[in-house]
N, C-alpha and C positions, 0 to 999 in steps of 0.2 A: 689794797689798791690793785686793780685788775693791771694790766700788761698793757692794753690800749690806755688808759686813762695815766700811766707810769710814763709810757711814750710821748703822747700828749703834752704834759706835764715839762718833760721836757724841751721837746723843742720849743716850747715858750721861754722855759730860762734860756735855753741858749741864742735864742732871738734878742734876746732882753741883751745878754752880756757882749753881743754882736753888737750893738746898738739899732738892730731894725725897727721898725716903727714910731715910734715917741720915745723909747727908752736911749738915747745916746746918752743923755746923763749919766744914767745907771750905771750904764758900757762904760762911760769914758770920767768918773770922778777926778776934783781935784784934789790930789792927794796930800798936795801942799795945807789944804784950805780944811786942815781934819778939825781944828776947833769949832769947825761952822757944825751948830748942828743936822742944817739939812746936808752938807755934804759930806759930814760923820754917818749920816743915815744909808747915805748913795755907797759908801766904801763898804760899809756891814750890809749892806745888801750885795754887790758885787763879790764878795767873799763867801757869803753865805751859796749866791749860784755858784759861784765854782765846786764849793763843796757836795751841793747837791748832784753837779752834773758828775761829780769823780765818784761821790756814792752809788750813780744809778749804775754807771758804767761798772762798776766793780760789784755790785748786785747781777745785774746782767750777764756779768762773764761767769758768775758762778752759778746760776740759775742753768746755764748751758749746761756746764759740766755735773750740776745734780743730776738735770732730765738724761744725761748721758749713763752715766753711773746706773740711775735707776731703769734704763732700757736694756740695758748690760743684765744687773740683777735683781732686777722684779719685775720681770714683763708682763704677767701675769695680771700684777696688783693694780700699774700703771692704765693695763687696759679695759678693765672696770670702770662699767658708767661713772663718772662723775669722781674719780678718785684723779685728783690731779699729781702732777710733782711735787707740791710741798706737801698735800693731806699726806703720801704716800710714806715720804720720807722721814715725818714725823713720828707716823705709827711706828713705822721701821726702826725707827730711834728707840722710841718707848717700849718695844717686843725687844730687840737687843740689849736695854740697859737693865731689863726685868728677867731674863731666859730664864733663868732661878725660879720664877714664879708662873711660869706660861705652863700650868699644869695642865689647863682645859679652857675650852674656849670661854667656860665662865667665869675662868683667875682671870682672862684677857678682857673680860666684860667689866670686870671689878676694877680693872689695872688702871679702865678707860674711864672708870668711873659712871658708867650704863648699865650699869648692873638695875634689876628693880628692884626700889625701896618701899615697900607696903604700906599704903596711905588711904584703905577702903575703908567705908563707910555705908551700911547697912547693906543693902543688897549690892550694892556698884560698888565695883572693885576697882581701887586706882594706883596710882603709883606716883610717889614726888619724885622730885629732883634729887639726884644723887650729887650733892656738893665733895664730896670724894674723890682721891683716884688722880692722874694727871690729866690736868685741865688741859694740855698742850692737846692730848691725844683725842682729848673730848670735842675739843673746838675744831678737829682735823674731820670725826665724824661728822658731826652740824654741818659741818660744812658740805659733807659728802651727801646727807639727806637732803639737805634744800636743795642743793644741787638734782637729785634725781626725784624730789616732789616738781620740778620744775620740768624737767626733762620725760619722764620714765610713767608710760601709762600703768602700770604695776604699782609703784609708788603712790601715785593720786588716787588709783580705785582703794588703794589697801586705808588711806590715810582717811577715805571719804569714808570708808564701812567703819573704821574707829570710831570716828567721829559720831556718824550714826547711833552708835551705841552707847550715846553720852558721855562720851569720852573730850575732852577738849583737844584742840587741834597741837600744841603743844606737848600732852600726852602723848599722842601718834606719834608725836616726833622723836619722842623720849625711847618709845617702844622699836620704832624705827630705828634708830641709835645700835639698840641693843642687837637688834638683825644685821645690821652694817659690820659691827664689833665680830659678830660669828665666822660673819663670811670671809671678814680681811684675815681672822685667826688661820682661817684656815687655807685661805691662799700663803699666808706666809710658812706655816708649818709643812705646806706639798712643798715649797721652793727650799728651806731649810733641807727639808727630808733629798731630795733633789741634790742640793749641793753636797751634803750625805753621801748617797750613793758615787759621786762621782770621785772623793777622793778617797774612798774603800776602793771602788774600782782600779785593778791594775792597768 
C-alpha cells in the first residue's frame, strides 16, 4: 500500500466513523439493538475503523522513526535511486542477522537469494529463478528494480539490450536483482567499515 493511497484510505474511515456523508449509521450504531443483524454489522464495522485508524497511526509514528534511524545510519543506502525506508531496512535486517555469512558480495547475493541458477539450453544461456535465500530481502530488491526500470534510463537501456538478446524481460529482471544485491553489499560494508573506523578512533 503506497503512503498516498494509506492516507486516503484513511480519511475515508474517519469520515465514515465521523458520520460524514451517508454513514451516520456506521458513526452512530445502536448498541442496545446488537441482536439485529444489520446493526450487529454497523457495530463490527465501527470497531473494525477504530482499529484500523489506531493501526495506521501507530504504523505512521513508526515509519518516522525508521526513516529517522535510517537517515542517522545509512544515508548512503537510503540515497540510492529507488531504495526506499523499508527496502533499506530490510536488507539491513538480513546483512545484520547473517554478518557470519557476509563473506562476499556473492554470500550476500545468495543470502538474497539472486544468486544465478543455470538453466541454458544450447546455445542461450539463461538463468531461473532462485526460490532460495530470504525471500524478505528478495522482495525489498524487486522492488528496488521496478522501481529504477521505471525511473532510471540506465536501467531500461540495460533491460531493453537483455531482452534483445533473447532473453525474456523477467530474466533482466532477475539479473538486474543480482546488480542491486552488489551494489547495496557494498554500500553497507563502506558504512560498517565506517562505523569501524570511528570507534577504534580515539
Amino acid at each position: 500500500m503506497s503512503k498516498y493511497s494509506a492516507q486516503f484510505k484513511r480519511s475515508v474511515v474517519k469520515d465514515y466513523l465521523s458520520g460524514g456523508g451517508n454513514s451516520r449509521e456506521v458513526a452512530y450504531p445502536d448498541l442496545s439493538d446488537y441482536r439485529n443483524l444489520t446493526s450487529a454489522c454497523r457495530i463490527a464495522l465501527k470497531s473494525l475503523g477504530r482499529r484500523y485508524l489506531e493501526l495506521h497511526d501507530e504504523i505512521a509514528d513508526l515509519d518516522v522513526m525508521i526513516a529517522t534511524l535510517l537517515d542517522e545510519l545509512a544515508p548512503d543506502l537510503v540515497s540510492r535511486n529507488s531504495i526506499g525506508y523499508e527496502s533499506a531496512s530490510q536488507l539491513l535486517l538480513t546483512a545484520g542477522d547473517n554478518s557470519d555469512r557476509l563473506k562476499s558480495e556473492a554470500s550476500f547475493a545468495a543470502l538474497c537469494g539472486v544468486n544465478p541458477v543455470p538453466a541454458s539450453s544450447g546455445k542461450v544461456t539463461r538463468h531461473r529463478l532462485n526460490r532460495g535465500g530470504d525471500r524478505a530481502a528478495n522482495s525489498a530488491l524487486h522492488i528496488i528494480a521496478i522501481g529504477r526500470l521505471r525511473t532510471d534510463a540506465r536501467t531500461k537501456a540495460y533491460v531493453a539490450k537483455r531482452v534483445s538478446e533473447r532473453h525474456s524481460k523477467l530474466e533482466a529482471i532477475r539479473c538486474l536483482k543480482r546488480y542491486i544485491a552488489r551494489e547495496v553489499y557494498y554500500v553497507i560494508q563502506q558504512r560498517n567499515h565506517q562505523i569501524t573506523q570511528t570507534q577504534i578512533t580515539p
